[in-house]
C-alpha positions in Angstrom: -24.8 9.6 -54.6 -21.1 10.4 -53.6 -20.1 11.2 -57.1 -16.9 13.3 -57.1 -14.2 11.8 -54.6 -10.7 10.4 -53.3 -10.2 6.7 -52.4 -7.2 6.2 -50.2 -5.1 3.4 -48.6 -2.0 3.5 -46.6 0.0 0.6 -45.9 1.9 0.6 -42.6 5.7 -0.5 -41.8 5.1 -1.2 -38.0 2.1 -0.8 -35.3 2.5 3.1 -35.5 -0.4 4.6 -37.4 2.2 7.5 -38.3 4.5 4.3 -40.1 2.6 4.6 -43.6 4.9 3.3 -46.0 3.0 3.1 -49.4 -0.4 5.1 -50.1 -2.3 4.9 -53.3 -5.2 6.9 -54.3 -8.0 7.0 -57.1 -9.6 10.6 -57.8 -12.8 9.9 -59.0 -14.9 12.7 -60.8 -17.9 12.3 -62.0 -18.3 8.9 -61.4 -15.6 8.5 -63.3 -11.8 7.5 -62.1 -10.0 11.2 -63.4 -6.4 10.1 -62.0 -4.6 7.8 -59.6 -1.5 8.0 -57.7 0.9 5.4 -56.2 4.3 6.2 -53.9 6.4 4.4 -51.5 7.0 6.2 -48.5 10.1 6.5 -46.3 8.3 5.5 -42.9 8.9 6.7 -39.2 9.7 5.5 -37.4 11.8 3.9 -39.8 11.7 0.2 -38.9 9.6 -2.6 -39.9 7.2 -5.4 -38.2 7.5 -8.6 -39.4 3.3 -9.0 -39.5 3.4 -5.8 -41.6 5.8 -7.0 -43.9 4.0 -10.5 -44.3 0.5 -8.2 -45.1 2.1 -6.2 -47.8 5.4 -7.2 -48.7 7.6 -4.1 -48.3 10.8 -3.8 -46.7 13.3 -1.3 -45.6 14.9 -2.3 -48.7 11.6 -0.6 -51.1 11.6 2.5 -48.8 15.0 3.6 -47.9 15.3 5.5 -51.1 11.2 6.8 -51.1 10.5 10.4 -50.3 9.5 11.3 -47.0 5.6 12.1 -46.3 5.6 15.7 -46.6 6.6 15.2 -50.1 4.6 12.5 -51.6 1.4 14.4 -49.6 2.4 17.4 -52.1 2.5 15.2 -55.1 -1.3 14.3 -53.9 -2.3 17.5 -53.2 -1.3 18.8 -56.4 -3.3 15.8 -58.1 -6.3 16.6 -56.8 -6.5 20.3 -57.1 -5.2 19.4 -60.5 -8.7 17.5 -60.9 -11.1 19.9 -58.6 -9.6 23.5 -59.2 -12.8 24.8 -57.6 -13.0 22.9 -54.7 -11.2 22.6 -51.8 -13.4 20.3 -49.4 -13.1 17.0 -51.8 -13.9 14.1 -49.3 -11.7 11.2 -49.1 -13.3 7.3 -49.2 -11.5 4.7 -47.4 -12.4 0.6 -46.2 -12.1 0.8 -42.7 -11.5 4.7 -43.1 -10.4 5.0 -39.1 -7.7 3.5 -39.8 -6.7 5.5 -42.8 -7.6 8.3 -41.6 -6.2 7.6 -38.1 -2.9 7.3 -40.4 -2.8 10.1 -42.2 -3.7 12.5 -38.6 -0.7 10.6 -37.4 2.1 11.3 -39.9 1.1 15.0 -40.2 1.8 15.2 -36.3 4.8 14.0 -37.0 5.9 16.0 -39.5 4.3 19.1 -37.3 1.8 19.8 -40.3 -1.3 21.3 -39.9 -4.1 18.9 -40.8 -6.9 19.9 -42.8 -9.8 18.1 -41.4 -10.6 15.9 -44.0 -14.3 14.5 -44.4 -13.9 10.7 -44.8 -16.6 8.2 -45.2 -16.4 4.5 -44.5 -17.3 2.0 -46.9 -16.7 -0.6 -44.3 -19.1 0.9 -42.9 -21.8 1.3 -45.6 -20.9 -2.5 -46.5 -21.9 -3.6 -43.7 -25.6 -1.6 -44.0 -25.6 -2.7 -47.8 -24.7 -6.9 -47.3 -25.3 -7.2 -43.6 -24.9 -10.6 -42.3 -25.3 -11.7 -46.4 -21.3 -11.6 -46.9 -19.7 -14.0 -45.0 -17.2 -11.3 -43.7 -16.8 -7.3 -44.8 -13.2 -7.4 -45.7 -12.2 -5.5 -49.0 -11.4 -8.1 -51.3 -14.9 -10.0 -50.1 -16.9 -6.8 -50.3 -15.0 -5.7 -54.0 -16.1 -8.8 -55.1 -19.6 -8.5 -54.0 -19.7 -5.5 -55.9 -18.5 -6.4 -58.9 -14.8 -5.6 -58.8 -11.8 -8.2 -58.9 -9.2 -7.5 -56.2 -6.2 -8.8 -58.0 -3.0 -7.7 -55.4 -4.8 -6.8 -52.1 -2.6 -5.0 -49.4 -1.1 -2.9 -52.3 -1.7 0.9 -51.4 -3.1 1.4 -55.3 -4.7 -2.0 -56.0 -7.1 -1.2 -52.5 -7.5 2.5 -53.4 -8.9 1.2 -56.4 -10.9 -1.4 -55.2 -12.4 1.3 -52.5 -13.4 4.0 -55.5 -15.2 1.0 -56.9 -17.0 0.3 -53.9 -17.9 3.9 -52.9 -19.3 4.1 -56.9 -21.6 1.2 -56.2 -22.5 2.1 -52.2 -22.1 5.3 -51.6 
């Protein structure tokens, strides 16, 4: 059982993966949620899609005053060495991980940072072994539900990082 982890989501301000504009995450130790994190992010490019705003609700007007990437990645790292002194290989849970982690290899090119080859797993993925054609899609909020959890404001960075840590817990 996957025990001791990071649930992350990034939400996006336009098609570019490197566009995250909010990420949330839930360090779970233990079994047992040890800290979580929420930011807004200055994206870039620094423009947003009207489809992305209609998922999530952000605007220029939330981010023009975030902290760029490089900063609010500190402020996680910190977090979750803060949590795992000893370790230094902690792997990251995300739904749909390509996509979140196909974000986060994104923005650290852009900011030319070197990126640590995170170990993601999917539970998108192990949903879709777990419910199989039982669930009448794999979506997070149908797939929180189905495990026990009650998705209150889905497409918020946090509210799916949470939801995510509770599905790893009862999946993974």
């Amino acid at each position: 059982m996957l025990r001791d982890f990071v649930a992350i989501d990034f939400e996006t301000a336009n098609q570019q993966p490197c566009s995250v504009c909010s990420v949330g995450i839930v360090i779970v130790r233990n079994g047992e949620v040890a800290d979580s994190y929420y930011s807004l992010i200055q994206p870039e490019p620094n423009y947003y899609n009207y489809w992305c705003q209609q998922v999530h609700g952000l605007t220029p007007n939330d981010t023009d005053d975030a902290p760029i990437f490089p900063k609010v990645w500190k402020e996680i790292e910190q977090r979750i060495a803060a949590i795992f002194p000893d370790k230094t290989d902690v792997p990251f849970v995300a739904h749909n991980a390509r996509f979140d982690e196909g974000c986060l290899k994104a923005v650290f090119k852009v900011y030319q940072l070197d990126y640590p080859d995170y170990l993601f797993y999917d539970t998108l993925l192990a949903a879709r072994r777990q419910f199989g054609h039982s669930l009448p899609n794999h979506q997070l909020h149908t797939v929180a539900s189905a495990c026990g959890f009650d998705l209150q404001h889905h497409h918020h960075a946090l509210a799916d990082a949470e939801a995510c840590a509770a599905i790893a817990l009862d999946l993974l």
